[in-house]
C-alpha positions, 0 to 999 in steps of 0.5 A: 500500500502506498502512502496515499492509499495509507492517507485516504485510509487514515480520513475515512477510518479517522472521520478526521477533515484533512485539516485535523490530519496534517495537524496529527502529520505534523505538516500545514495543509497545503503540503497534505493536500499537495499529496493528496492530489499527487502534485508532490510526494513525501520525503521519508521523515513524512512517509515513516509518519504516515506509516506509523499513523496508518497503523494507529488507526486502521490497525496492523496484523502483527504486533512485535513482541517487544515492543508489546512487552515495552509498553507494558512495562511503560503502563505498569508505571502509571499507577493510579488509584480510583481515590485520586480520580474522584477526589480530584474535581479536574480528573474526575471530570476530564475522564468523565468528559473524554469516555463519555464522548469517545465512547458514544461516538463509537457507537454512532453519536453525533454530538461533539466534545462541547456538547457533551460537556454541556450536556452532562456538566451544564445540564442543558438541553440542546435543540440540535441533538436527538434526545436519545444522545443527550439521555446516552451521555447523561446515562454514561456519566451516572454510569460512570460515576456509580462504577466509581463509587463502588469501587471506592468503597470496595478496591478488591470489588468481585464482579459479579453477574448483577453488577454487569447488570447494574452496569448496563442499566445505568447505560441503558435506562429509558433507552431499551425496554430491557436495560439491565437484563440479559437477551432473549433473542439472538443478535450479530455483531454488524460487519464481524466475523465473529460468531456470539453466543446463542441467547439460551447460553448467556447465562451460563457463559457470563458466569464463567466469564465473571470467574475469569474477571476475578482470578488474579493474573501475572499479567493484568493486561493481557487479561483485561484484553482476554475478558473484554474480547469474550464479554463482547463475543458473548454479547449478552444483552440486546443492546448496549454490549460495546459500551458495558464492556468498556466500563468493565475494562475501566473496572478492572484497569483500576481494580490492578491499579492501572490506568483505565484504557479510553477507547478513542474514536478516531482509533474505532476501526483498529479497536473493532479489528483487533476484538475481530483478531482475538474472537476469531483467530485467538490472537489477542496481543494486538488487542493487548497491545491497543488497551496498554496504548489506550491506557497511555493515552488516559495517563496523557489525559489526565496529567499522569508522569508514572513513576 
């Protein structure tokens, strides 16, 4: 692949303008442009960056093993404690703000990084968004913040089949007439390989997975990746499954003391390829690989120098 089919891979899986991409290139428009439209051509420096950036948002088929190994270690520095997010105002609410918007827009929002801070802080009712957007932000921050506070009260927290329940109540109340509740009906993942469990089977795979969610590991990040794949194979309720899933991930990622990994849009293309890699093939290091760098990419949000 060339880098210009890397390029018009990058706008189409980032949903970024071409403005925001020659920002991310380190270059001014005219330049990007003048690639685009093939009036001039990269030097190496540039192109090393395009490569690097393609792999970032649409996703690699491969992960070395040390560089996998590295960012580990890196993540493993990056020590924090759900205390310190919800006794720092600032924390408390960047986290809030950048899950909330990252999360929803993977699952199709339109709204922008403003309106869900004006929505959810400000408490306002906007006349250019759905009323189903507003009541799924508003219903991820009480989400949020519910998972926050139990896990402040109980560091150690077993997870349990009712408190994934709780959980997708939370992000699904007034939104589906089932929140809370397994499914009773089959579903696909849309444009997935990957096959999800049968409805009369959900119960029984959720109660092995919970199991698996609380034995302790000498690599929680590998099992954070192992667990989040497997909830979002067995999909356990009619709606809703990709944004539980996620908060999950964010409970155990505090319950090890890690940082919780935050799911960029402009990386959904990746994210979905890598759940994809581990669910059908078995593979699960790219999938490890993108929690540690979304976990860098939490320590880079809220201001944190690991030590």
């Amino acid at each position: 692949m060339n880098y210009l089919e890397q390029l018009s891979a990058i706008l189409r899986d980032s949903g970024w303008s071409q403005e925001e991409l020659a920002r991310h290139l380190g270059v001014s428009f005219p330049a990007l442009n003048a690639w685009l439209r093939e009036r001039a051509a990269p030097r190496s420096g540039s192109l090393s960056k395009i490569e690097s950036l393609y792999l970032d948002i649409v996703g690699s088929e491969t992960v070395d093993a040390d560089e996998l190994k590295a960012v580990k270690l890196t993540v493993r520095t990056l020590k924090i404690k759900t205390s310190k997010i919800v006794n720092s105002q600032d924390s408390l609410d960047t986290l809030t703000l950048y899950l909330t918007y990252h999360t929803n827009t993977i699952e199709g929002s339109t709204m922008t990084l403003a309106d869900v801070g004006d929505v959810i802080f400000e408490h306002k009712v906007l006349s250019n968004r759905t009323s189903i957007e507003q009541t799924e932000a508003r219903n991820h921050q009480a989400a949020l913040y519910w998972v926050l506070e139990t896990l402040e009260q109980a560091p150690n927290l077993d997870i349990t089949e009712e408190f994934v329940k709780g959980v997708h109540l939370r992000l699904m109340n007034g939104i589906v007439s089932d929140a809370g509740q397994y499914r009773r009906h089959s579903v696909r993942i849309v444009g997935s390989h990957a096959t999800v469990a049968n409805w009369l089977k959900v119960s029984e795979l959720m109660s092995v997975l919970v199991v698996a969610a609380n034995t302790d590991s000498k690599d929680d990040i590998a099992k954070l990746a192992q667990v989040h794949a497997d909830f979002e194979k067995i999909h356990p309720f009619s709606d809703g499954n990709d944004r539980t899933g996620r908060l999950l991930l964010l409970v155990m990622a505090l319950r090890a003391g890690l940082m919780p990994p935050v799911v960029t849009k402009e990386r959904k293309h990746a994210y979905y390829k890598y759940l994809e890699m581990a669910q059908v093939r078995g593979d699960y290091a790219p999938l490890e690989l993108f929690v540690a760098e979304s976990m860098l990419y939490t320590g880079k949000l809220l201001g944190e120098k690991g030590r």
